[in-house]
C-alpha positions as CSV (number, residue, x, y, z in Angstrom):
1,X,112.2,76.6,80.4
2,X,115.7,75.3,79.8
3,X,118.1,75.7,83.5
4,X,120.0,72.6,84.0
5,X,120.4,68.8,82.6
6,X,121.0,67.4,85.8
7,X,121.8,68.3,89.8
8,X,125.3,69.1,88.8
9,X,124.3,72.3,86.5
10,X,126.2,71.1,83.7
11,X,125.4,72.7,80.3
12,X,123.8,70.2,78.1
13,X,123.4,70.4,74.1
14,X,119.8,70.7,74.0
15,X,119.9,73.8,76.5
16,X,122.8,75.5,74.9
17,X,120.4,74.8,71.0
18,X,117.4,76.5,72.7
19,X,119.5,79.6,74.6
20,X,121.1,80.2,71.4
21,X,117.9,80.3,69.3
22,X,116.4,82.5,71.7
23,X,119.2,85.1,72.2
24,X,118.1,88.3,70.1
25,X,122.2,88.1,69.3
26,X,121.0,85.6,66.8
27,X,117.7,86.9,65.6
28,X,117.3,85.8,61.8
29,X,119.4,82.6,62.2
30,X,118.6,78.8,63.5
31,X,121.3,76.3,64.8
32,X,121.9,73.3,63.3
33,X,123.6,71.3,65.0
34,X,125.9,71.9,68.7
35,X,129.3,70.5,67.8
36,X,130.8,70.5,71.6
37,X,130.4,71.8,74.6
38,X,133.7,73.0,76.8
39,X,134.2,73.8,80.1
40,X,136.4,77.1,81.0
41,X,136.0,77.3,84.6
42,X,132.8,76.1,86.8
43,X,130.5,78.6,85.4
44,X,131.6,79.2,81.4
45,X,131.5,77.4,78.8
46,X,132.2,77.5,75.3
47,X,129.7,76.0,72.8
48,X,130.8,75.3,69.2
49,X,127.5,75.1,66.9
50,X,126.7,75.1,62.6
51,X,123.7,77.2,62.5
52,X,122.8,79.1,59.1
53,X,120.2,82.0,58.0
54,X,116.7,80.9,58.6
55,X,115.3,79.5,55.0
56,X,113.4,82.2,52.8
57,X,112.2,81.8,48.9
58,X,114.9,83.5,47.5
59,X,117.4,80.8,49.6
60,X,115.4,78.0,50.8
61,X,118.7,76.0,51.4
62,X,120.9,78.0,53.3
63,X,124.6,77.2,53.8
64,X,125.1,76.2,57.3
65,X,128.4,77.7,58.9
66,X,130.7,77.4,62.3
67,X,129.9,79.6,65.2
68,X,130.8,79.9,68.8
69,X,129.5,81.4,72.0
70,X,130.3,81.9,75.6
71,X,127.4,81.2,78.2
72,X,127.7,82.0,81.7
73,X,125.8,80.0,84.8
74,X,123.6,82.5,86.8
75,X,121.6,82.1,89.9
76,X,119.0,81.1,87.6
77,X,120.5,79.2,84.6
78,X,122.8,79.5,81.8
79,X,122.8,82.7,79.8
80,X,124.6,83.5,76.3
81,X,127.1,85.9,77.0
82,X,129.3,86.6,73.8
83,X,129.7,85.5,70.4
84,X,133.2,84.5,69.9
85,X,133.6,83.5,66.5
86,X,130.3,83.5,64.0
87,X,131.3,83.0,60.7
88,X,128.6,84.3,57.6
89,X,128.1,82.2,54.3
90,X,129.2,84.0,51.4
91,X,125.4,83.1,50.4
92,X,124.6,85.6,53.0
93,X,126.4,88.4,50.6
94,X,125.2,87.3,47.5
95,X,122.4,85.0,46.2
96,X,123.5,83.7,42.3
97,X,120.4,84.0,40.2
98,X,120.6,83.0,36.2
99,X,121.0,86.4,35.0
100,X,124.5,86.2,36.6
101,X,127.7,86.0,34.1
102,X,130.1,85.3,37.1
103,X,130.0,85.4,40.8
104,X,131.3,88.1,42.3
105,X,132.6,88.4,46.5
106,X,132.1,92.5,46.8
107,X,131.7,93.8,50.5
């Protein structure tokens, strides 16, 4: 169970990796890499990530993209409150096979 790093409840990169993988906010997805960690009062924080769609054989190499999240320290440990910003790979839209004659960005 992830809670704290340390006796001063500070937020650490390898708690935020494994809140964020767990959240169900996230389901389908893996992170990267956490790019930063910032405090916005004693108990926020903002966590900047790269995270991209889980691999699958249609796209074995997904693009990996910029997210961010807000987590919130509870009696019991830090929580993922909110995305804030979560970016999606335009390789999450479309997946180019051979039979294509162009790419085409359609939502």
């Amino acid at each position: 169970m992830c809670w704290f790093n340390d006796e001063t409840g500070s937020l650490g990169r390898t708690c935020a990796e494994q809140k964020i993988s767990e959240s169900k906010q996230f389901e389908g997805t893996e992170v990267v890499e956490i790019t930063g960690i910032a405090g916005i009062g004693d108990n926020v924080k903002q966590v900047e990530f790269n995270w991209r769609l889980k691999p699958t054989s249609q796209n074995p190499n997904p693009q990996s993209v910029p997210g961010t999240v807000r987590f919130r320290k509870y009696d019991d440990g830090w929580r993922v409150e909110e995305k804030i910003e979560f970016s999606f790979p335009y390789s999450f839209f479309h997946v180019p096979s051979c039979d294509d004659d162009y790419l085409d960005f359609k939502l």
